[in-house]
C-alpha positions in Angstrom: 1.1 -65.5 279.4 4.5 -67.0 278.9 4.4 -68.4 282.2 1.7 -69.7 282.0 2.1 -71.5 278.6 5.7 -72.5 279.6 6.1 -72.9 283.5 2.5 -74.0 284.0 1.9 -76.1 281.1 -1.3 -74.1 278.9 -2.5 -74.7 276.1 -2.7 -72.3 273.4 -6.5 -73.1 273.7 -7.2 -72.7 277.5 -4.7 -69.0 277.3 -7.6 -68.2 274.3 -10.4 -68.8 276.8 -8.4 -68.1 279.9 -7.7 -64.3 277.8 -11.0 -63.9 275.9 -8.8 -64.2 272.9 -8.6 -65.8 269.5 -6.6 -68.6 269.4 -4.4 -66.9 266.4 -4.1 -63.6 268.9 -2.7 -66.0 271.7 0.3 -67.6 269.4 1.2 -64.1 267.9 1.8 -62.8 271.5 3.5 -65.8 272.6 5.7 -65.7 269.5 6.5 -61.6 269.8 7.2 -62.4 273.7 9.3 -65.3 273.1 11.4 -62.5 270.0 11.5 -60.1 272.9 13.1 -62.5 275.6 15.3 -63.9 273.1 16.4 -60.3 272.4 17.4 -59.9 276.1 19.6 -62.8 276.2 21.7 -62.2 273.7 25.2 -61.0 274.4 
């Protein structure tokens, strides 16, 4: 999902429909995934 909001360009919108998700669902996994990769980059 983070590719394909960030590499390919998604909207929040077309992951919902792309995911048969709520839109709210979609930015909460996004957010959590984007915590998690941040967590790996740090020192």
């Amino acid at each position: 999902m983070v590719r394909l909001a960030y590499l390919n360009g998604w909207s929040r919108d077309k992951l919902a429909r792309h995911f048969d998700q709520p839109i709210n669902t979609v930015k909460t996994w996004l957010h959590r995934a984007l915590k998690q990769i941040k967590r790996c980059l740090e020192p």
